[in-house]
VOPAGU-2260 file (C-alpha; in pm, 1 decimal, decimal comma):
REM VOPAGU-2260
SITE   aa  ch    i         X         Y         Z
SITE  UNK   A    0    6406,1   10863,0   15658,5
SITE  UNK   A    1    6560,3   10493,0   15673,6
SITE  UNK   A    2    6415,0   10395,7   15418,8
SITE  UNK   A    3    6448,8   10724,1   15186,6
SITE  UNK   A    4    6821,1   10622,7   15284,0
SITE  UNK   A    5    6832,2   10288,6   15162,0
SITE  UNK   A    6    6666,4   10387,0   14839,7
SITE  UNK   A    7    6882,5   10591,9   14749,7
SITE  UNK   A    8    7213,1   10337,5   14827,5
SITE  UNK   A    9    6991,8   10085,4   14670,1
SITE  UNK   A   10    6984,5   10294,4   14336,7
SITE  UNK   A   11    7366,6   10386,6   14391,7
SITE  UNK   A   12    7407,4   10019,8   14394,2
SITE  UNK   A   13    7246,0    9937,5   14066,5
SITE  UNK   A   14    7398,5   10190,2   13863,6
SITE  UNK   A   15    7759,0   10127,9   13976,9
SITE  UNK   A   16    7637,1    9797,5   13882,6
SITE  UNK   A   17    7515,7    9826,4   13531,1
SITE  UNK   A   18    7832,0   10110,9   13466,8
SITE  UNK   A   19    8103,6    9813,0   13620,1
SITE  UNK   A   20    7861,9    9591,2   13336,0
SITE  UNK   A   21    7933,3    9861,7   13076,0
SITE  UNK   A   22    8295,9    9850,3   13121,7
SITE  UNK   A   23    8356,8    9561,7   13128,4
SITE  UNK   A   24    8151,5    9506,3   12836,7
SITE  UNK   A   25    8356,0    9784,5   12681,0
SITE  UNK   A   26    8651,2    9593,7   12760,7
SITE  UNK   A   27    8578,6    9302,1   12613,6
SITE  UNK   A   28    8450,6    9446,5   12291,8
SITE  UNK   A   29    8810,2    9671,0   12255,8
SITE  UNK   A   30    9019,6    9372,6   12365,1
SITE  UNK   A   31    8803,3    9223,9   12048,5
SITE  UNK   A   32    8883,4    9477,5   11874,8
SITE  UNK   A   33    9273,3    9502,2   11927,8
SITE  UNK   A   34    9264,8    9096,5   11840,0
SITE  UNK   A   35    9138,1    9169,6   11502,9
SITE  UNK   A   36    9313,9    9475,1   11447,5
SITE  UNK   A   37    9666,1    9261,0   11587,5
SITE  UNK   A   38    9556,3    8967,9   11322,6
SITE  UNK   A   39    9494,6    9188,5   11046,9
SITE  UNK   A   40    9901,7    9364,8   11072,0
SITE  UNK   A   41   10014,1    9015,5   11140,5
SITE  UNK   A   42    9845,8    8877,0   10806,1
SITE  UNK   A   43    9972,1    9178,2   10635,7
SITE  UNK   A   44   10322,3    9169,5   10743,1
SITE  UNK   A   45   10323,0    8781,4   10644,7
SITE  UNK   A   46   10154,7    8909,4   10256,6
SITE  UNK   A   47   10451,4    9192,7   10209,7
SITE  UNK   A   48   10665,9    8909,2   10360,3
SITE  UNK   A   49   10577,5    8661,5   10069,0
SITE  UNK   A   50   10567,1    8967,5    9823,8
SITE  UNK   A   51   10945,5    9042,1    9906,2
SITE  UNK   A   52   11059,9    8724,6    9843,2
SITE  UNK   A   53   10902,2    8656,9    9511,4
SITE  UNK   A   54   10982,6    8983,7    9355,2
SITE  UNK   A   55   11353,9    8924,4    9493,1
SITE  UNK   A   56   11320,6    8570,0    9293,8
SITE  UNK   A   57   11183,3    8776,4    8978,5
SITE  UNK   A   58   11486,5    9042,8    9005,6
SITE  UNK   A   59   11721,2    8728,2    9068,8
SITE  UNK   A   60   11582,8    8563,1    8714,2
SITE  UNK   A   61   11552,4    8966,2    8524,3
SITE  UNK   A   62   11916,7    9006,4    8623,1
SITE  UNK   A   63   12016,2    8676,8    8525,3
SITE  UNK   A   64   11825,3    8736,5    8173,6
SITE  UNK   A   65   11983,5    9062,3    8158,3
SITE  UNK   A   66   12342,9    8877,6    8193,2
SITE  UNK   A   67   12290,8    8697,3    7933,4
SITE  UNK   A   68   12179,6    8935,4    7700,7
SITE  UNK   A   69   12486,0    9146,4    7794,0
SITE  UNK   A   70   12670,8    8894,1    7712,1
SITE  UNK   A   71   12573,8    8765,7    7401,2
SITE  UNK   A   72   12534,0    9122,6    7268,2
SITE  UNK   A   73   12932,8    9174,1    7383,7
SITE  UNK   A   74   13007,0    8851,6    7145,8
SITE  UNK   A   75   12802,8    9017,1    6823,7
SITE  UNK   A   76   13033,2    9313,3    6872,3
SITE  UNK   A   77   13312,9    9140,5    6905,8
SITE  UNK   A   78   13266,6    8958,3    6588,0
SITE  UNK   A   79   13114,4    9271,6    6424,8
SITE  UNK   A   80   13444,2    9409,3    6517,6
SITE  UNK   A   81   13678,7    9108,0    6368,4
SITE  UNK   A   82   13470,6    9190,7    5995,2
């Protein structure tokens, strides 16, 4: 009986073992995971970061174009107008 006893706490014993091994392997693979996952929104926020400033550089220079067009186009009309 002792010794149907201890087989059976010996077996309790092993899996509680290999399921605290399973979790913890678990762990480590989702803490993996949420690394990777935390890298890959980092590295995107820093793209659309870099995206935002050079297409506010490109509607700084359009604008400026734009200006000058408006301008010059406001001069032939005023000269237009003087004929």
């Amino acid at each position: 009986m002792v010794e149907l006893v201890a087989a059976i706490a010996g077996a309790m014993i092993g899996v509680a073992g290999m399921s605290a091994g399973s979790l913890i392997r678990r762990s480590g693979q989702n803490r993996d995971v949420i690394t990777k996952l935390s890298l890959g929104i980092e590295h995107i926020g820093s793209q659309l970061q870099a995206m935002r400033e050079d297409m506010k550089e490109d509607r700084h220079e359009v604008f400026g174009r734009l200006n000058d067009a408006e301008q010059r186009l406001s001069a032939l009309e005023a000269t237009r107008g003087r004929r």
